[in-house]
Backbone bond lengths (Angstrom), bond angles and torsions (degrees), N, CA, C in turn:
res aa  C-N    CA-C-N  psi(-1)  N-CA   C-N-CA  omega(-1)  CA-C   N-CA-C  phi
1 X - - - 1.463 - - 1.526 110.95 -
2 X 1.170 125.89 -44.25 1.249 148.08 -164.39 2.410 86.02 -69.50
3 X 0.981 91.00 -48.94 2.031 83.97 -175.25 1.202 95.04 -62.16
4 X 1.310 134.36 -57.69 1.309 143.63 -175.21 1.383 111.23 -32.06
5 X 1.353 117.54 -74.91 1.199 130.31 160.61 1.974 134.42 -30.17
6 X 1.121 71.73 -41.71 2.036 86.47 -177.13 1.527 89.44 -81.89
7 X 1.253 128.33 -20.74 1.985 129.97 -174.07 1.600 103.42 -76.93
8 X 1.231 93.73 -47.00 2.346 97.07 174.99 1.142 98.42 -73.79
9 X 1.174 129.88 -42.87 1.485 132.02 -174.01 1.780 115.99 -42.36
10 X 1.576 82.17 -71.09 1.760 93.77 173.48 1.393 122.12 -71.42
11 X 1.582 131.69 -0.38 1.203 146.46 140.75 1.022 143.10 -43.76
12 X 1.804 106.63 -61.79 1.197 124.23 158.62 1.697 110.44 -56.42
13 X 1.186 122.03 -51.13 1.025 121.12 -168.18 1.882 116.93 -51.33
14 X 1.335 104.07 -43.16 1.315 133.80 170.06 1.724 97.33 -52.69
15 X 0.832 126.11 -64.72 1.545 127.42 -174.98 1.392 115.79 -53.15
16 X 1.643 116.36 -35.94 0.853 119.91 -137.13 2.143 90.03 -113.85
17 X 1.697 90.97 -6.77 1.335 90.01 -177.78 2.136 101.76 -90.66
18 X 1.610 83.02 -27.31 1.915 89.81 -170.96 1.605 86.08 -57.81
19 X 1.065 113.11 -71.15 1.900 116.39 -168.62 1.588 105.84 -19.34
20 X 1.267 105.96 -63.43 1.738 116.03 -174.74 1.202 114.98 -55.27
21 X 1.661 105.04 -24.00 1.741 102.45 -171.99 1.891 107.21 -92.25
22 X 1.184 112.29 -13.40 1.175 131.36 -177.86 1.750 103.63 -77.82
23 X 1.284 100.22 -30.34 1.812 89.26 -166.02 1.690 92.29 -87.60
24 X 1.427 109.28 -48.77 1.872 105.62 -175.62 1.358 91.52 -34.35
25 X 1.664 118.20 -78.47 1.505 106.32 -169.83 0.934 146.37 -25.14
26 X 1.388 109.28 -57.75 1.516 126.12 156.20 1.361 123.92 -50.15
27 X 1.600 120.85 -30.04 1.219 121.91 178.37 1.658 106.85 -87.51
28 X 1.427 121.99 3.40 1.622 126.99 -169.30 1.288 98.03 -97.77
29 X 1.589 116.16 -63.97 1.022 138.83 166.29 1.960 111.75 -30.55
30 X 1.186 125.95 -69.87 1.000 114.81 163.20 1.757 133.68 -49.36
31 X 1.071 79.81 -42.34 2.285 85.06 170.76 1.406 99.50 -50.92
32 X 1.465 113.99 -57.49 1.087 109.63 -144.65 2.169 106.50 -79.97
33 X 1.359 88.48 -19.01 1.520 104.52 -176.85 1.843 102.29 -74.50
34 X 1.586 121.91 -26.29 1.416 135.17 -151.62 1.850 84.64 -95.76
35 X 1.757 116.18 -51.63 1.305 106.72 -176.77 1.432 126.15 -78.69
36 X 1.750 119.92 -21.66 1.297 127.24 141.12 1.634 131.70 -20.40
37 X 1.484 105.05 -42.73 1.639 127.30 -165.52 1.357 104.35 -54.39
38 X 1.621 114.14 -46.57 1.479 137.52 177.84 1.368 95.64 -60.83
39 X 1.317 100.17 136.89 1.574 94.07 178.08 1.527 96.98 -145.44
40 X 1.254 127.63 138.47 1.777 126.38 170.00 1.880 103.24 -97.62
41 X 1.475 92.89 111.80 1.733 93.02 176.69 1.477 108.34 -50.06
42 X 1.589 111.17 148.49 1.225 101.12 144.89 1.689 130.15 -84.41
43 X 1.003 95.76 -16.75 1.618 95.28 166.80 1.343 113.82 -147.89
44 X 1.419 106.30 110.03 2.146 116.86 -176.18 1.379 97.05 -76.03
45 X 1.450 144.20 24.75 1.229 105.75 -159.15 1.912 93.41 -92.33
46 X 1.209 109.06 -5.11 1.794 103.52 176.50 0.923 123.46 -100.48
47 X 1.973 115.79 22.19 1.127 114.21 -172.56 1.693 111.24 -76.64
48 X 1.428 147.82 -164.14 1.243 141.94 -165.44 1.439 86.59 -110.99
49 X 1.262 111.36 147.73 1.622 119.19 -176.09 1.105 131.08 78.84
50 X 1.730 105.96 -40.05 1.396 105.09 -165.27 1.739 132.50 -56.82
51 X 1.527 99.54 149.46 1.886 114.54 -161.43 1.137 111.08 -68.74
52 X 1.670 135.47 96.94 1.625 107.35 177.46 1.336 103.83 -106.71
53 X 1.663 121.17 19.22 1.783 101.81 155.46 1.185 132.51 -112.43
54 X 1.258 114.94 -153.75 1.367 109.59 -164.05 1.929 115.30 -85.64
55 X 1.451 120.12 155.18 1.053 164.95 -149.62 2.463 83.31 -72.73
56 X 1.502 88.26 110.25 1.812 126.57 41.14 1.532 100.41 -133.36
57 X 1.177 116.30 171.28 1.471 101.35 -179.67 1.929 95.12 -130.55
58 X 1.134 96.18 168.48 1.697 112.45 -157.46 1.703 97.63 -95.17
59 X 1.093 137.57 174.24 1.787 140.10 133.90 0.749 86.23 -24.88
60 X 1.515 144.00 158.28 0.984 132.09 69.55 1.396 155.91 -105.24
61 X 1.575 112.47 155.44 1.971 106.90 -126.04 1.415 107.44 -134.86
62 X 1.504 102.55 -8.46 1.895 115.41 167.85 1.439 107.08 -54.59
63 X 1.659 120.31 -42.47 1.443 113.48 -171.47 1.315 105.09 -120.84
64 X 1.239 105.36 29.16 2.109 96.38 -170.42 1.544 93.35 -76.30
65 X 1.671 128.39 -53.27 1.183 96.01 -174.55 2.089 129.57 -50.62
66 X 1.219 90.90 -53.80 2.202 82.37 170.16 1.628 108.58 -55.48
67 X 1.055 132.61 10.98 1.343 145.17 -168.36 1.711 87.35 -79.01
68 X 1.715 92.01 -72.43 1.429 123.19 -151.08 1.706 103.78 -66.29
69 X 1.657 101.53 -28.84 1.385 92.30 -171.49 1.505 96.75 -83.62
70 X 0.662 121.82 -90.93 2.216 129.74 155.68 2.264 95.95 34.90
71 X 1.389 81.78 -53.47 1.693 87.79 -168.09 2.079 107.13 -99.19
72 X 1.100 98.70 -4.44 1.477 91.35 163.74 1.495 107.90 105.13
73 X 1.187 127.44 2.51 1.567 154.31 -138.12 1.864 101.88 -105.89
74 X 1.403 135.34 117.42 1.491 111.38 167.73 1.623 103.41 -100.05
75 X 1.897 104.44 131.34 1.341 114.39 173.81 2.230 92.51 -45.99
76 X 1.590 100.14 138.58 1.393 112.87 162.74 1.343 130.18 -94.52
77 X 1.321 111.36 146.82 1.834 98.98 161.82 1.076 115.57 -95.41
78 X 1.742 142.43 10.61 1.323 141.29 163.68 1.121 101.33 -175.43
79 X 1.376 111.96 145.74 1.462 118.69 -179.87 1.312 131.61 -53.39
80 X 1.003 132.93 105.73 1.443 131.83 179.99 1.319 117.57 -58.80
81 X 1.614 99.02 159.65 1.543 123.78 -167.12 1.307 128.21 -103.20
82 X 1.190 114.81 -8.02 1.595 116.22 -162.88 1.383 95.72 -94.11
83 X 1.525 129.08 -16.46 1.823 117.99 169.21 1.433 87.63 -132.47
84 X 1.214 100.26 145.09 1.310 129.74 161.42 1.732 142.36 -138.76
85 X 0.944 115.26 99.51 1.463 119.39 -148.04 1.219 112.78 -161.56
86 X 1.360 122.42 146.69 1.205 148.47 -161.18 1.651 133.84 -137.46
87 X 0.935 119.89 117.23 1.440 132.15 -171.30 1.411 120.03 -119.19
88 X 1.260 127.84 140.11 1.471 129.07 -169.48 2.121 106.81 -108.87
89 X 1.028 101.19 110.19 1.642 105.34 173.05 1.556 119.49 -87.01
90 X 1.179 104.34 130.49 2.025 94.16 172.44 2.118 87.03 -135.19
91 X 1.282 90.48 136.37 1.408 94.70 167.74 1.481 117.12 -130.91
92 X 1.323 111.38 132.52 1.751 105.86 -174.48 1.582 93.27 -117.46
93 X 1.806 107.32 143.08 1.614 98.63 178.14 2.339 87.07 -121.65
94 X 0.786 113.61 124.22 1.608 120.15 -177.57 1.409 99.72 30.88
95 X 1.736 84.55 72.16 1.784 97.21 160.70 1.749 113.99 87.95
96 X 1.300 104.89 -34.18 1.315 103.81 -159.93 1.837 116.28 -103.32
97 X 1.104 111.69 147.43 1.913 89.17 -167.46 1.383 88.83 -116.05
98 X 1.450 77.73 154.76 2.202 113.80 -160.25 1.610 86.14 -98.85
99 X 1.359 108.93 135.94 1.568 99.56 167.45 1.427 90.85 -83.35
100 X 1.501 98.53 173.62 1.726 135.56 153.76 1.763 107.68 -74.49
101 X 1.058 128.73 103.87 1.334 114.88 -167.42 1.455 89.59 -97.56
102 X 2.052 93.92 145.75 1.520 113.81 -167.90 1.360 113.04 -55.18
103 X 1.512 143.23 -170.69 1.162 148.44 168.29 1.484 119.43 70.78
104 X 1.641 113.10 -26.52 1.559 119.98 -169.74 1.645 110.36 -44.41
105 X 1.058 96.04 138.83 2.113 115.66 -163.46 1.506 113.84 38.87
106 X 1.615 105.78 48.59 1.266 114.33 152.84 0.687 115.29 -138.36
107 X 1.993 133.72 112.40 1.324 140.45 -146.15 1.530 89.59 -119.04
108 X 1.694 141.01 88.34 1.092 117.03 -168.12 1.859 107.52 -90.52
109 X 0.928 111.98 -23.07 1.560 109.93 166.17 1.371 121.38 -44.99
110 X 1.778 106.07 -48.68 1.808 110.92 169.18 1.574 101.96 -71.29
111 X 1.269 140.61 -34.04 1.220 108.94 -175.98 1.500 113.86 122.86
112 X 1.439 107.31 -4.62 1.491 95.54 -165.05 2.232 98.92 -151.15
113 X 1.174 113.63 -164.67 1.347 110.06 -153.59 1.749 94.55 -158.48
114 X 1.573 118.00 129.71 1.211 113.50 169.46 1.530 124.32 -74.65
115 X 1.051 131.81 168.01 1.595 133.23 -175.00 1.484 93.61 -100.15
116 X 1.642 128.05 18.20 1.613 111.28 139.36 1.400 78.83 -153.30
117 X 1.581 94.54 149.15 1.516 101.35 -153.51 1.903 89.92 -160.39
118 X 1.165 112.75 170.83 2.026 116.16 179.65 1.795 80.29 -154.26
119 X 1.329 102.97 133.50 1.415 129.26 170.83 1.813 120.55 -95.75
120 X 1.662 104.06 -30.47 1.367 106.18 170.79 1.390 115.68 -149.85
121 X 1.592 122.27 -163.42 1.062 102.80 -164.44 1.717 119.32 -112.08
122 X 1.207 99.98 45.71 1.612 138.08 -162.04 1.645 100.90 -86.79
123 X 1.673 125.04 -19.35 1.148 113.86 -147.96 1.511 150.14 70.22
124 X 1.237 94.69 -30.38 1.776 105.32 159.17 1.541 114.29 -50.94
125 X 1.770 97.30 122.67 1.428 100.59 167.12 1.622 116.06 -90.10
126 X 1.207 126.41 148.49 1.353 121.11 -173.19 1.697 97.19 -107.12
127 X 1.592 131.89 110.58 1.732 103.43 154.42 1.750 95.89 -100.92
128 X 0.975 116.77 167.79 1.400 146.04 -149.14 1.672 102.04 177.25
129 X 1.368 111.33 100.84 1.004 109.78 -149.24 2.068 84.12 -132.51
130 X 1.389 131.58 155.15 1.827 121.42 166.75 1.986 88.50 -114.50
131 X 1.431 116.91 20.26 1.623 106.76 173.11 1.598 83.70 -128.63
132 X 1.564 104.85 164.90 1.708 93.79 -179.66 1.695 71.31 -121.84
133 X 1.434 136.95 135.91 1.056 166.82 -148.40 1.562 133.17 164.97
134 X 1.353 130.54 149.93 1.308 129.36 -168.42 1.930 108.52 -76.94
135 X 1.386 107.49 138.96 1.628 102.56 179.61 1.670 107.36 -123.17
136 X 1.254 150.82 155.58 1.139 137.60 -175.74 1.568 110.16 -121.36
137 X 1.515 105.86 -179.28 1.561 93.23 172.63 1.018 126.43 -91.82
138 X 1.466 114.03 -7.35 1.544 134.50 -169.73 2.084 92.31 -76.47
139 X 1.592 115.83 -35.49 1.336 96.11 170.69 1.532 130.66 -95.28
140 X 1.578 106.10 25.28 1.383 113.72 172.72 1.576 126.13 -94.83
141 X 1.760 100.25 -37.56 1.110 115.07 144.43 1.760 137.57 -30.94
142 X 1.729 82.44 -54.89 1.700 97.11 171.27 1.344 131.19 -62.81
143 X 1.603 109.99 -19.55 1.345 141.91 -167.08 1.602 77.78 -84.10
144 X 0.995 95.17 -110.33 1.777 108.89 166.13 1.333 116.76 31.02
145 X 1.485 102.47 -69.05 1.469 110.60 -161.86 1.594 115.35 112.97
146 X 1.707 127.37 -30.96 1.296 140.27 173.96 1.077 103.98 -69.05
147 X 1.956 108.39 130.48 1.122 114.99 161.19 1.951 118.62 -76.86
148 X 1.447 116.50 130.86 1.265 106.50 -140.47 1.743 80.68 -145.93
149 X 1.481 119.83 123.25 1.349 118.52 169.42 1.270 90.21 -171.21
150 X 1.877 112.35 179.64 1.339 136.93 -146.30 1.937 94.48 -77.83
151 X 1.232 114.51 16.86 1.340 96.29 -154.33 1.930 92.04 -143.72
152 X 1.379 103.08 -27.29 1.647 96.58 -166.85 1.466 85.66 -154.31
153 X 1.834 107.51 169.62 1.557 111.67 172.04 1.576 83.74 -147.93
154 X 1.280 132.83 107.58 1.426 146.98 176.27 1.085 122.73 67.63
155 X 1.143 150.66 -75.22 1.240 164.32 179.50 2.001 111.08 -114.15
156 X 1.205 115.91 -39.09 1.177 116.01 167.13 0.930 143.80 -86.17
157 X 1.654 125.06 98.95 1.738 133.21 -165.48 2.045 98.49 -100.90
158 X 1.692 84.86 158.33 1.501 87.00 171.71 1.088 109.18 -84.84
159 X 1.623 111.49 140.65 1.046 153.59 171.26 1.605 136.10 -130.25
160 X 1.557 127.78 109.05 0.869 109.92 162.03 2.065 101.52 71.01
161 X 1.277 114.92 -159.54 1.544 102.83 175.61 1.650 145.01 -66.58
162 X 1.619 72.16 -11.65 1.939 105.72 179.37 1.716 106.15 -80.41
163 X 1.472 99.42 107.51 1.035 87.95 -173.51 2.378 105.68 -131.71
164 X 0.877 132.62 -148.12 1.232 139.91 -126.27 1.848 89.96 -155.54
165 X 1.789 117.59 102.11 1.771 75.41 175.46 1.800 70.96 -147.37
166 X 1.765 100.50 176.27 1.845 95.07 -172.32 1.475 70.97 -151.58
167 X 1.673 95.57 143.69 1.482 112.06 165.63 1.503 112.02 -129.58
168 X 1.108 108.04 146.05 1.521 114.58 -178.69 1.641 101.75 -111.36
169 X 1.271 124.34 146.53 1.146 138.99 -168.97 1.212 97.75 11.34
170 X 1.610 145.68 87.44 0.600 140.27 113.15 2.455 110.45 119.05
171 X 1.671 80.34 -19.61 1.590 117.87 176.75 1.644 135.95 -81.90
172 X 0.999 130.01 85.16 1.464 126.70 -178.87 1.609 103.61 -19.06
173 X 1.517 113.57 104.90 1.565 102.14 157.36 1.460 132.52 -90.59
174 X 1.553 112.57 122.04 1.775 115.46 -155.38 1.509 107.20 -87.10
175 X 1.402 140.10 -12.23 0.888 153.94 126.36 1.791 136.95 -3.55
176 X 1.016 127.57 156.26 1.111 131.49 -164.37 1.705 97.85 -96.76
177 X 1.309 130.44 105.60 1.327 144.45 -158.00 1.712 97.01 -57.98
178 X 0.994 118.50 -37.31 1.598 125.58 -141.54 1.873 103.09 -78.71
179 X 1.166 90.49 -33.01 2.003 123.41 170.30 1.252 120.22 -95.45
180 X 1.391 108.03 4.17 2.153 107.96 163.24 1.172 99.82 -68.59
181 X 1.479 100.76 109.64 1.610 99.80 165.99 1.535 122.87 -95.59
182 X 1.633 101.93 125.35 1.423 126.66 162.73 1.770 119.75 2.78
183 X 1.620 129.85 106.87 1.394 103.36 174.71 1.615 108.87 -155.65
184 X 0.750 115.24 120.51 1.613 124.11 -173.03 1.837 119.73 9.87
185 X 0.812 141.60 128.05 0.928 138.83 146.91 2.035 97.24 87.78
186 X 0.693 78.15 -17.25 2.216 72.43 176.58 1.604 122.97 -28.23
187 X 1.130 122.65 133.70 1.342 128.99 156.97 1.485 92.44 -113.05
188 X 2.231 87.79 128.42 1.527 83.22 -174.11 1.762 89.76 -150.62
189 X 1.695 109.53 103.18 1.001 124.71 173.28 1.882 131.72 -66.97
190 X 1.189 123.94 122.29 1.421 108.70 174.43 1.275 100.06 -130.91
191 X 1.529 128.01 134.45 1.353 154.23 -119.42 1.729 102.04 -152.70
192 X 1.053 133.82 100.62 1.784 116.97 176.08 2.164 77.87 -120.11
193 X 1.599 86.39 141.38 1.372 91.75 157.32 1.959 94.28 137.57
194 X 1.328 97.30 176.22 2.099 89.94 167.54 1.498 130.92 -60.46
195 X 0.763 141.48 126.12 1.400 131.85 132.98 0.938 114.83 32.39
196 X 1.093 130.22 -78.01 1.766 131.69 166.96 1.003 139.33 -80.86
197 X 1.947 100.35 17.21 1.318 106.87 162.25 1.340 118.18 -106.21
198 X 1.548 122.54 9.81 1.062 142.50 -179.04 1.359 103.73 -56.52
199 X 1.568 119.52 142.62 1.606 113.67 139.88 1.501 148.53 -17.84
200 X 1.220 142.14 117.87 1.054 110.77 -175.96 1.760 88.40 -140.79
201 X 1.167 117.83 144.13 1.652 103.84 -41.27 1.317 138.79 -55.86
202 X 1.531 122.41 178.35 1.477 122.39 152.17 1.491 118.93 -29.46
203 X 1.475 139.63 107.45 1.521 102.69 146.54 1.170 126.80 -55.96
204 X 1.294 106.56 133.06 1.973 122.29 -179.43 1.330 99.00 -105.22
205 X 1.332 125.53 -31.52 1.702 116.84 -152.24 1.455 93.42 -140.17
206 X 1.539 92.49 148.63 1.686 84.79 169.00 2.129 94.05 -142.06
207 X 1.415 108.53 137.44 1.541 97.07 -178.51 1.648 104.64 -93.48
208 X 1.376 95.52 114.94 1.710 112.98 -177.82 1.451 90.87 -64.70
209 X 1.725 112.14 165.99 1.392 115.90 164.75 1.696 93.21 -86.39
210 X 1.587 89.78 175.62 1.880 114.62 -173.78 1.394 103.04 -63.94
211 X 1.153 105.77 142.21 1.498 116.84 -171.81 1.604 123.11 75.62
212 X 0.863 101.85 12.39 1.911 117.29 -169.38 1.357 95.90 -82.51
């Protein structure tokens, strides 16, 4: 009786291990299907709203919600908790720097708040995210409203010596701008104009306030 027993035993167990292996899957499968959802266009230029002139450009918040859906994004009713993180933007267009104007993907009349969002006019990006998942800059832009790719940022395409360049802490990034993904603490410069209209220096660092 006792073999008998240890035979359902190790059976059940078997059943009971497939079940468990079935839900991870299913539970992988979904993460990975939930962080998929996010998507970085390769090309915003058909998104609704979006800015293709020149600097400075405002929120804009008439189409941010089809913005948000367009890119895979759900408009929020409060900022989420499960990411939290912060990034510092400086943008110069021939020499001169464009603020980040405050409020961008916060439509408070509609009611709701993007999961990357700027509160003032400090440059700090806020994500606030209730999935902890990768976000890029190419979908902050999109948030934004600026048309923003490897080649132009609103109204300004390369041309000739005028060209398009983004540095991260302080570093030429060789990369496709639109797919820098989002990560704590970044100084992340974008520069359109000559060579010698560049910064000098680079910002590399930026001192967040406490708790940032």
């Amino acid at each position: 009786m006792s073999k008998h027993y240890n035979k359902k035993s190790s059976s059940g167990w078997w059943i009971f291990g497939g079940i468990a292996a079935i839900i991870i899957v299913l539970f992988v499968v979904g993460s990975q299907n939930a962080a998929q959802s996010v998507k970085t266009l390769s090309d915003p230029s058909a998104l609704p709203g979006i800015q293709t002139g020149n600097a400075p450009w405002p929120a804009e918040l008439d189409h941010l919600r089809e913005r948000l859906v367009a890119i895979g994004l759900q408009p929020l009713s409060a900022e989420g908790t499960a990411l939290h993180i912060h990034q510092h933007l400086d943008i110069f267009i021939d020499g001169n720097e464009t603020p980040i104007p405050a409020g961008t993907g916060i439509d408070t009349a509609g009611g709701f708040i993007s999961t990357i969002h700027v509160h003032d006019s400090s440059g700090i990006v806020h994500v606030e995210s209730p999935t902890i998942q990768t976000f890029t800059l190419g979908q902050f832009f999109d948030i934004w409203g600026v048309e923003f790719t490897s080649q132009r940022i609103g109204g300004y395409q390369n041309q000739g010596d005028k060209t398009l360049k983004v540095f991260v802490n302080g570093a030429l990034y060789s990369g496709d701008p639109r797919q820098l993904a989002l990560a704590s603490h970044q100084e992340i410069v974008i520069a359109y104009g000559t060579d010698q209209e560049l910064p000098n220096p680079i910002p590399s660092t930026y001192n967040f306030p406490a708790g940032y």
